[in-house]
C-alpha positions in Angstrom: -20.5 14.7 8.7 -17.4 15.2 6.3 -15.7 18.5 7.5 -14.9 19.0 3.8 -18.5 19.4 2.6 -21.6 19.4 4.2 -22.9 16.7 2.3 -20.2 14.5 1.2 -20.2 10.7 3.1 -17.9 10.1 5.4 -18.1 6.4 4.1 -20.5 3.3 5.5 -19.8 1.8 8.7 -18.1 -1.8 8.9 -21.4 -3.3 10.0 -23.4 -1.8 7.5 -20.4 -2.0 4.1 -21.4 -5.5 2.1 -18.2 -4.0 0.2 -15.8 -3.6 3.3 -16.7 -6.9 4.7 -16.4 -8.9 1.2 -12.6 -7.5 0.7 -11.7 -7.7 4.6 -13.1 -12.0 4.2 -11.3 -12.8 1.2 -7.9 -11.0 2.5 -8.2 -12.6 5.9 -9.0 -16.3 3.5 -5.8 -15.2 1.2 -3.7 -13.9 3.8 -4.5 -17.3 6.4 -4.2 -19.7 3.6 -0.8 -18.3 2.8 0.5 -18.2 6.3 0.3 -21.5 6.4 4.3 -22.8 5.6 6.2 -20.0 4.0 8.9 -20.1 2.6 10.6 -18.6 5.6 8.6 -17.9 9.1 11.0 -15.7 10.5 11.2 -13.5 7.4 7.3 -13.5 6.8 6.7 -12.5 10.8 9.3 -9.3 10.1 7.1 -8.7 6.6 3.8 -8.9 8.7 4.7 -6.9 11.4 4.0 -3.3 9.3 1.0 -4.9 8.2 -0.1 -6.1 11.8 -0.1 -2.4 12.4 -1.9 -0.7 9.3 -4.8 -3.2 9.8 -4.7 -2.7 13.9 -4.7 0.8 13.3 -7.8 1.2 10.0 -9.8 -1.2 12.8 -8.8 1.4 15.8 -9.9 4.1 14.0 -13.3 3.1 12.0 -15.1 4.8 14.4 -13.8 8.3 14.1 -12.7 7.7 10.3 -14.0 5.8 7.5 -12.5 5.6 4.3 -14.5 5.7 1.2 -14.7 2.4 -0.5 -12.4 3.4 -3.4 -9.3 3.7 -1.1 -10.0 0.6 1.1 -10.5 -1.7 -2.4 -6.5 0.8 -3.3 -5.8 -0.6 -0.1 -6.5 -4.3 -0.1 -5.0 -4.9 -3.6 -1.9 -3.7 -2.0 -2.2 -6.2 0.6 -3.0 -9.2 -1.4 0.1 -8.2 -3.5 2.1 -8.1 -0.1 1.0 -11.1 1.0 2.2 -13.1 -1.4 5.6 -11.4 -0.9 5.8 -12.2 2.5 5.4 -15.9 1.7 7.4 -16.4 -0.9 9.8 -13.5 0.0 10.2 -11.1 -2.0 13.1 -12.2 -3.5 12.0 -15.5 -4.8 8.3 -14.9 -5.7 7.1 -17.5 -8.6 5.9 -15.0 -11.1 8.7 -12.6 -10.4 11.1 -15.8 -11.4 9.4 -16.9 -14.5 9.7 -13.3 -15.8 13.3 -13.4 -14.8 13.8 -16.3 -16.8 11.5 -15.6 -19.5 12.9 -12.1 -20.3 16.9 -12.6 -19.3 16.4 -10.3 -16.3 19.7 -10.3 -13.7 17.1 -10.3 -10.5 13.7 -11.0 -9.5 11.8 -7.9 -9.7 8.6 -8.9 -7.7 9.9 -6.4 -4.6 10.5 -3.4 -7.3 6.5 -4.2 -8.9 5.1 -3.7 -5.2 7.0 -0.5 -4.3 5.3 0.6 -7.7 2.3 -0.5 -6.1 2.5 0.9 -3.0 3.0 4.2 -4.3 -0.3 3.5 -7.4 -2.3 2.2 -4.5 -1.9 4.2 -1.5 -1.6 7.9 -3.5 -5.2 8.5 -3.4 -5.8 7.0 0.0 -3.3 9.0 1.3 -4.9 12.0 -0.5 -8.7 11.4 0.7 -7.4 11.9 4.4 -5.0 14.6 3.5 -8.8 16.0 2.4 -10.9 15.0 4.6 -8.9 15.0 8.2 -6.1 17.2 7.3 -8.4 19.6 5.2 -5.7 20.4 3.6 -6.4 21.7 -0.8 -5.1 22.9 -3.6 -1.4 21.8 -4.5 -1.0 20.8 -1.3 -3.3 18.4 -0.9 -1.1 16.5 -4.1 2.1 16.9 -1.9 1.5 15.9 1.5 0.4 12.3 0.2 3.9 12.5 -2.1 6.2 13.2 1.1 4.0 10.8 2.7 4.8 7.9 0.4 8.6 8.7 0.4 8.7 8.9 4.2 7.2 5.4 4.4 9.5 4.0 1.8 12.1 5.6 3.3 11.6 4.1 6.8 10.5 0.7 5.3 14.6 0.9 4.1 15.5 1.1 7.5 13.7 -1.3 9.2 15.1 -3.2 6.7 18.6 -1.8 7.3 18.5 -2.3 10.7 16.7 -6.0 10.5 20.0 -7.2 8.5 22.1 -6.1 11.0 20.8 -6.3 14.3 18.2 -9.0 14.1 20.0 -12.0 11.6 23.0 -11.2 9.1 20.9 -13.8 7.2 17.3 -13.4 7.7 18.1 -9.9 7.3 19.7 -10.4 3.9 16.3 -12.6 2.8 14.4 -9.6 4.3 16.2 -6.8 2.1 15.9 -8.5 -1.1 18.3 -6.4 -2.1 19.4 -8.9 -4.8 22.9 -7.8 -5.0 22.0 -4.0 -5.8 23.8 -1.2 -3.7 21.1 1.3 -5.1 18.3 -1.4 -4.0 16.8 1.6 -1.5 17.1 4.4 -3.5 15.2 2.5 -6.6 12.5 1.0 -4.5 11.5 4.9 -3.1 12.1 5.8 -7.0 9.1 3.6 -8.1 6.8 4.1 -5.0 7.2 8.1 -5.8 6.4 7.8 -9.6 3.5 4.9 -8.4 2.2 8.2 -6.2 2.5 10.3 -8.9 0.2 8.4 -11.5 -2.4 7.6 -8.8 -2.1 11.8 -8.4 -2.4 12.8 -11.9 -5.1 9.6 -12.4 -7.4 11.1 -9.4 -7.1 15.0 -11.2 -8.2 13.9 -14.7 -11.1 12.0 -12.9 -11.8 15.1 -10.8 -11.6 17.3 -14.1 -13.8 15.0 -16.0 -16.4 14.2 -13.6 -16.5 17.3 -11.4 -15.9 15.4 -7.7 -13.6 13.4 -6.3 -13.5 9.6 -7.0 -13.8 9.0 -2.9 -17.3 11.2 -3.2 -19.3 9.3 -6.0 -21.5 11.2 -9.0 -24.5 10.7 -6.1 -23.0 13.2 -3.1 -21.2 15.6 -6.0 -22.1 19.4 -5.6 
């Protein structure tokens, strides 16, 4: 059982979630029918690579940690958004262009949406196993997901940093998207830590209004 609580759920097994098996077929449909012919394979293999890893490592660890379905539907929105990212690059992402166009912006801002997103979709994620693994509360338990989101952004930028300089002046230019923006970095971490911060303050008023945590359900609540 849940360290947290004796009787919250630690969340359904893989073989027994209708729900986790639904989202993990239609990203594995999304994500293969979009692998086919990016726009650029060398730049989608670097933008897979981090997600290579998260996937590897949610499938390593389903046996000593399962997250409830709240975060792992957070979790796969984020991933359809990547995806298309990584095969249009960022950069040059249809909608992002017609919005461009459409609204006289100077850059397509497709990459800045899903830095947003990372930080609106992984917050409460990030907060369930702060809960339930770190058992860590109170204030903390709001600030250890924060620092994690702006350490991930933060080492995303240099992975990107070091991709445009050691790996293709070129590729690594497509794989920054910076767009022309010196303060590309420091606005992307920007909107992933405010994206936190509304996932944060969302998860409270639910917590406030309903009396549990969104990742425990009205049917576990004390």
């Amino acid at each position: 059982m849940d360290g947290l609580h004796p009787h919250l759920p630690v969340g359904v097994p893989f073989r027994r979630n209708r729900t986790l098996q639904g989202l993990l077929g239609v990203y594995l449909l999304f994500w293969g029918a979009l692998a086919i012919a990016p726009v650029s394979r060398e730049t989608w293999l670097l933008e897979n690579l981090l997600v290579f890893a998260l996937v590897g490592a949610l499938a390593a660890t389903h046996r000593r940690f399962v997250f409830s379905n709240a975060s792992y539907t957070l979790i796969f929105a984020f991933l359809m958004l990547h995806a298309v990212g990584s095969h249009y690059t960022y950069s040059a992402v249809p909608a992002g262009e017609w919005l461009k166009e459409a609204a006289g912006l100077g850059r397509n801002h497709y990459d800045r949406f899903v830095h947003f997103a990372f930080g609106l979709l992984f917050g409460y994620p990030l907060r369930e196993l702060t809960l339930r693994v770190g058992h860590v509360h109170g204030g903390w338990s709001y600030v250890v997901p924060v620092l994690a989101v702006l350490a991930t952004s933060s080492f995303y930028e240099i992975i990107e940093s070091w991709a445009a300089r050691l790996v293709d002046p070129e590729l690594g230019i497509s794989f920054v998207g910076a767009q022309g923006d010196i303060w590309d970095g420091q606005k992307d971490m920007t909107l992933a830590l405010v994206g936190c911060l509304i996932a944060l303050a969302a998860g409270e008023r639910h917590r406030r209004r309903k009396g549990h945590e969104l990742y425990v359900g009205p049917e576990h609540a004390p």
